[in-house]
C-alpha positions in Angstrom: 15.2 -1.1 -31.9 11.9 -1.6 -30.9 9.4 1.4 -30.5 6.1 0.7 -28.7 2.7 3.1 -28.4 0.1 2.4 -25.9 -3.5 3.6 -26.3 -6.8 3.2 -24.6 -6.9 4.4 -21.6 -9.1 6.5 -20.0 -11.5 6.4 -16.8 -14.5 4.1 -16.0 -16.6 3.1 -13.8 -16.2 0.0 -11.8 -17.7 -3.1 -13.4 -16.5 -0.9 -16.7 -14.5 -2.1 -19.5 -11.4 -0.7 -21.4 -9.3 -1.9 -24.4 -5.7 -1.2 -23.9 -3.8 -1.6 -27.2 -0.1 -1.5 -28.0 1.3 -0.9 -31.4 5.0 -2.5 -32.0 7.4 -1.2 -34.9 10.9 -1.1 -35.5 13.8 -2.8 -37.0 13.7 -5.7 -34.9 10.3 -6.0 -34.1 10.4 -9.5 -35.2 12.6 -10.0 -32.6 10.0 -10.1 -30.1 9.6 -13.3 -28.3 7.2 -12.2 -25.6 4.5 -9.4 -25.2 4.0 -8.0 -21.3 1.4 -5.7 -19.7 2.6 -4.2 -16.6 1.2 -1.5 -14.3 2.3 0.8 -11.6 0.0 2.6 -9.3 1.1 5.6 -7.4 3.4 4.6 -4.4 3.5 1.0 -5.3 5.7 -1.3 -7.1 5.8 -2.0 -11.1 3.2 -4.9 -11.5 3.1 -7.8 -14.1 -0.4 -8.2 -15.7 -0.2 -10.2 -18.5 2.0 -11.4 -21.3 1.6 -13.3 -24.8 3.9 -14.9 -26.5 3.7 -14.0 -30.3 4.5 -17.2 -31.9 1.7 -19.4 -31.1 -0.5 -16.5 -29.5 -0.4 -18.6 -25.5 -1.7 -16.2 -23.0 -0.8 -15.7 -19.3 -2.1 -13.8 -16.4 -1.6 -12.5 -13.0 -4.4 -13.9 -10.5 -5.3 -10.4 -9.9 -7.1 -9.6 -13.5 -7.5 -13.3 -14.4 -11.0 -13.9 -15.9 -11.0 -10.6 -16.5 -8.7 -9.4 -18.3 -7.8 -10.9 -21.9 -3.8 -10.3 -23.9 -5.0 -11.0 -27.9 -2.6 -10.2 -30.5 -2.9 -8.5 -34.3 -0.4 -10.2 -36.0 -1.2 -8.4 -38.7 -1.1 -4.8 -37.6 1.6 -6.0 -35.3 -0.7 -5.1 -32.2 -1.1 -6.5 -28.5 -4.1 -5.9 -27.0 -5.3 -5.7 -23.4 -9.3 -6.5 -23.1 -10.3 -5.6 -19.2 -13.5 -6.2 -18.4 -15.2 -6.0 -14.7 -12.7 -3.3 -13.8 -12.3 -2.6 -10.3 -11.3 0.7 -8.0 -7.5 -1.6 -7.7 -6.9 -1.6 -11.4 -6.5 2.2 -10.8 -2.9 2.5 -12.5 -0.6 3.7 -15.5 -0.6 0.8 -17.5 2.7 0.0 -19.5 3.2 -2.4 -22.5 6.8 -4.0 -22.6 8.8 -6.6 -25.3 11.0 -8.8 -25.0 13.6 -9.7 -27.9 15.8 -12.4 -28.7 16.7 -15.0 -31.1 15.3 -18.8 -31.1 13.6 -17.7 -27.4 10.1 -18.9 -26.6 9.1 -18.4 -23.0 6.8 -16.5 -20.9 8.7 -14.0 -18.1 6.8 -12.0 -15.4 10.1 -10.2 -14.7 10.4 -6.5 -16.0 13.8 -7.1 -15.6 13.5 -9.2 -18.9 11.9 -6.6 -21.5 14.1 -4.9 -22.8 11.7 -2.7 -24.6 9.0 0.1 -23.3 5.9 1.7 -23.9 5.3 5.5 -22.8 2.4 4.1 -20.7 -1.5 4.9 -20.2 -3.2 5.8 -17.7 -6.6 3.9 -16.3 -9.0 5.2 -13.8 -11.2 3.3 -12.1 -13.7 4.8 -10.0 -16.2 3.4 -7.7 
């Protein structure tokens, strides 16, 4: 089991910044072979923002938030983080960390389908 807390969100202007972080624990924690950020605005789809992969910290990104949003990790405190800077009015969403486990697996996925593990989700406002 994996349990997962999101925190950080809040409201902002546009061209405002926020630090989404998500907090990883459980028995097979080290398990998890890629870290997602997804978000889901109201009457729209699930959305994949960004992922990490633990082992050697690579970083991916949708073109929607890249350059300005940045996926770090805290290996120690077993922490994801979510750095979005230049926030616009369309990053107005819950935000939802996810995990992905498995043994001897490397890779990146986009697909929600693929974590098998959830945050409770925070909410980001955007205004303009």
């Amino acid at each position: 089991q994996v349990h997962l807390v999101e925190s950080g969100g809040g409201s902002v202007q546009a061209g405002g910044s926020l630090r989404l972080s998500c907090a990883a624990s459980g028995s097979t924690a080290s398990f998890i072979y890629c870290m997602g950020w997804f978000r889901q605005a109201p009457g729209k789809e699930r959305e994949w923002v960004a992922a990490l992969l633990p082992g050697d910290a690579s970083a991916y990104y949708a073109d929607s938030v890249k350059g300005r949003f940045t996926i770090s990790q805290d290996s120690a405190k077993n922490t994801v983080n979510l750095q979005m800077d230049s926030l616009k009015p369309e990053d107005t969403a819950m935000y939802y960390c996810a995990a992905a486990t498995g043994y001897g697996i490397s890779i990146v996925t986009m697909s929600a389908a693929e974590y098998n593990y959830w945050g409770q989700g925070t909410q980001v406002t955007v205004s303009s």
